[in-house]
C-alpha positions as CSV (number, residue, x, y, z in Angstrom):
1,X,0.0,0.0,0.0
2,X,2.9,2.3,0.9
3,X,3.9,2.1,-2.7
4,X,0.7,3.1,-3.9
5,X,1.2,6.6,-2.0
6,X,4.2,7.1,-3.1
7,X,2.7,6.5,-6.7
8,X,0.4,9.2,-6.3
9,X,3.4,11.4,-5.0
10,X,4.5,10.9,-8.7
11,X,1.9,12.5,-11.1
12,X,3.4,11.1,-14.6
13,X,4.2,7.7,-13.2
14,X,0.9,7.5,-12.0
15,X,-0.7,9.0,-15.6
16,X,1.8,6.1,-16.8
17,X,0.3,3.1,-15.0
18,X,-3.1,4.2,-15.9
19,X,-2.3,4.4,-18.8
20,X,-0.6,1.3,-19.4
21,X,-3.5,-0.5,-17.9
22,X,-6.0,1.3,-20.2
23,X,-3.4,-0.2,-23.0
24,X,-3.6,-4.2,-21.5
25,X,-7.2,-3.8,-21.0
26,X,-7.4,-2.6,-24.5
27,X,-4.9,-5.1,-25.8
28,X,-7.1,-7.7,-24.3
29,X,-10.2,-7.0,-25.4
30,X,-8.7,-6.6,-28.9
31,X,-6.9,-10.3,-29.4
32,X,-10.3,-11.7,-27.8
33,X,-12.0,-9.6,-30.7
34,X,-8.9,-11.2,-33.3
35,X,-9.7,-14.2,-32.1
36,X,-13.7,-14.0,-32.4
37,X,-13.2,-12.8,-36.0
38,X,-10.9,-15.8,-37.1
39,X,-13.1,-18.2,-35.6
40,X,-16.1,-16.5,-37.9
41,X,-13.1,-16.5,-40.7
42,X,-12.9,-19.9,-40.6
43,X,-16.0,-20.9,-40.1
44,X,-17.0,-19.2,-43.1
45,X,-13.8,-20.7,-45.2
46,X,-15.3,-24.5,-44.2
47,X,-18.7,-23.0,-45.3
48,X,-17.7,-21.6,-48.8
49,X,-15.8,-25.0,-49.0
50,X,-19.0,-27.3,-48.6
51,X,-20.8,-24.4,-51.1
52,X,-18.4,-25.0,-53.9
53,X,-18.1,-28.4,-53.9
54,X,-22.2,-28.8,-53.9
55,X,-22.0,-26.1,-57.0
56,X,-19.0,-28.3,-58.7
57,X,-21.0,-31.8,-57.8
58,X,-23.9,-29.4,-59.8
59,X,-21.9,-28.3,-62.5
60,X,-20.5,-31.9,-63.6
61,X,-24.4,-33.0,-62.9
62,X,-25.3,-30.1,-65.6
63,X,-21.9,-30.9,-67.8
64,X,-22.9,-34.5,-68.1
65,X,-26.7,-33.7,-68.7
66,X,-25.4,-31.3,-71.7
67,X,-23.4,-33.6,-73.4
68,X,-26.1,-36.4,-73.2
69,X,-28.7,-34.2,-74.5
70,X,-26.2,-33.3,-77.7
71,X,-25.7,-36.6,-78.0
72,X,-29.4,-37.4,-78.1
73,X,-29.9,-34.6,-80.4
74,X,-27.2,-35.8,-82.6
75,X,-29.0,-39.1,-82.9
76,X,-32.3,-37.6,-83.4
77,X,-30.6,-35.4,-86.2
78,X,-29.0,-38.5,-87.9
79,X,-32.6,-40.0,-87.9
80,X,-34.3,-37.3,-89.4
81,X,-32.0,-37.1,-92.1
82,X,-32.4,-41.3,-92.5
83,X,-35.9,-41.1,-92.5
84,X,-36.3,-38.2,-94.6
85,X,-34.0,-39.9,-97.9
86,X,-36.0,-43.4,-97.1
87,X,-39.3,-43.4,-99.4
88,X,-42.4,-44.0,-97.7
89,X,-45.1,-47.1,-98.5
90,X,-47.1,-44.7,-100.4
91,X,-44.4,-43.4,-102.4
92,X,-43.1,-46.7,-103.6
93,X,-47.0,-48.2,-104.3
94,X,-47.0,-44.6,-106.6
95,X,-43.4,-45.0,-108.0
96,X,-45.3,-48.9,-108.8
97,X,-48.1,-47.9,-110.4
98,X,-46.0,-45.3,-112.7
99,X,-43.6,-48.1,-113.5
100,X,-47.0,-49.9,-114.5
101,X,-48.4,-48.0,-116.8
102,X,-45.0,-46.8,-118.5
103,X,-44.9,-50.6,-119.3
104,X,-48.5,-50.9,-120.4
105,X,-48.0,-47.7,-122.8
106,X,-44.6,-49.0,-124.2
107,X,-46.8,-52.2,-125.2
108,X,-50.5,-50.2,-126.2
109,X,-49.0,-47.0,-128.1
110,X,-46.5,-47.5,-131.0
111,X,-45.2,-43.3,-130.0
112,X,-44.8,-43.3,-126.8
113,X,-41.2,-44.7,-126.4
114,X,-39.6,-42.0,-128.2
115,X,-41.7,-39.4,-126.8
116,X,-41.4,-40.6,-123.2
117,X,-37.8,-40.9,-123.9
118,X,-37.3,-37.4,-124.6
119,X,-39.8,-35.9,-122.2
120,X,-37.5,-38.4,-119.7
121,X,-34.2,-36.3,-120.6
122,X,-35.7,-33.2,-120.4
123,X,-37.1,-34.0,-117.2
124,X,-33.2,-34.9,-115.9
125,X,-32.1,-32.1,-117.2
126,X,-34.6,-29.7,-115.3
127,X,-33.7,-31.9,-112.4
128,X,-30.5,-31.2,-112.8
129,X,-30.7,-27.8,-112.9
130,X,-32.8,-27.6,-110.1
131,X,-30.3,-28.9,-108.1
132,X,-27.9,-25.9,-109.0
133,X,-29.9,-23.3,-107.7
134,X,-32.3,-21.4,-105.2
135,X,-34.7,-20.6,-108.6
136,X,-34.8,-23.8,-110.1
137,X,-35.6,-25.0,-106.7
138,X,-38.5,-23.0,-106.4
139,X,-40.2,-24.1,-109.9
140,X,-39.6,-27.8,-108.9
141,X,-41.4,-27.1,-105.8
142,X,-43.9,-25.7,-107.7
143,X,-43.6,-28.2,-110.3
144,X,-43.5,-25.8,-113.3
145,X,-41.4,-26.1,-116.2
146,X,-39.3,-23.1,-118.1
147,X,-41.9,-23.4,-120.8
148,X,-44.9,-24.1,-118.8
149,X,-44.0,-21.2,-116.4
150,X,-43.8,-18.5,-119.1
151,X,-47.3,-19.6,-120.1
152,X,-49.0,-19.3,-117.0
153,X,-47.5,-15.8,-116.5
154,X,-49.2,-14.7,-119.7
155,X,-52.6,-16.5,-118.8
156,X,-54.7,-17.6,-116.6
157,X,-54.9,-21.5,-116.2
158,X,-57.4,-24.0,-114.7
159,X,-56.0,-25.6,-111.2
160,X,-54.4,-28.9,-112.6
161,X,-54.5,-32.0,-111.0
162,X,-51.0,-33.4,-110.8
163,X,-51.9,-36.3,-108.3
164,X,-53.1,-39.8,-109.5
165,X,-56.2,-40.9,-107.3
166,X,-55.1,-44.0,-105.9
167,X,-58.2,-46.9,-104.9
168,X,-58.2,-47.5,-101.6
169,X,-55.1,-49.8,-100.5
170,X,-57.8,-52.4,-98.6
171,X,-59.8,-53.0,-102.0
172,X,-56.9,-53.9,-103.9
């Protein structure tokens, strides 16, 4: 206790303990504080840790789901473009029945070879030139030839009808 009074005897040593102690209390408080905040700091790390691998177990999830859905559109490309080049029933019973009655004209009318021969090569050559070009393409579509197309310009034609009615497939 004695050295306490003589503290207080001393005004700057006694402004310097106080002062010290105000420091330790201070120091204290803030390495409890430091040590609060690295606790949050790492609790926060682990957290961002388990976040980033759920989004990376995600992300492959997605990845894989990606490249199995181009896959399957690949395939269902690949089909289309099969399916589309293969001729359906109806087309072949039609291609048939043409075959038919090019055979049954060949026999019945003595002209028609040389004529269907020629209309044939025309009809490549159209083909042909369809194939070349956006213009062409559009009179195949329409079915119209060079010379039949100038002529409907000029005037006014009846609707043609360019289909052959087939019998029904069950009465045949």
């Amino acid at each position: 206790m004695e050295e306490l009074t003589k503290l207080t005897d001393y005004p700057f040593l006694f402004g310097l303990v106080i002062g010290l102690v105000i420091a330790v209390v201070f120091w204290m408080r803030s390495l409890m504080k430091a040590r609060q905040l690295n606790g949050e700091i790492k609790k926060l790390r682990e957290h961002l840790h388990t976040k980033f691998e759920i989004e990376s177990e995600d992300n492959e999830r997605r990845k894989e789901e990606l490249t199995q859905v181009r896959q399957e559109r690949d395939n269902l490309r690949n089909m289309i473009q099969v399916l589309n080049q293969k001729p359906s029933k109806q087309e072949i019973r039609q291609t048939q029945i043409y075959q038919k009655a090019i055979e049954t004209m060949f026999e019945k009318s003595p002209g028609f070879a040389p004529a269907w021969q020629i209309t044939l090569k025309e009809a490549e050559e159209e083909m042909r030139n369809a194939e070349k070009g956006i213009l062409p393409f559009f009179k195949r579509m329409t079915g119209s030839s060079p010379a039949s197309y100038s002529q409907s310009s000029s005037e006014e034609k009846k609707p043609r009808n360019r289909h052959l009615e087939l019998e029904d497939p069950a009465n045949l």
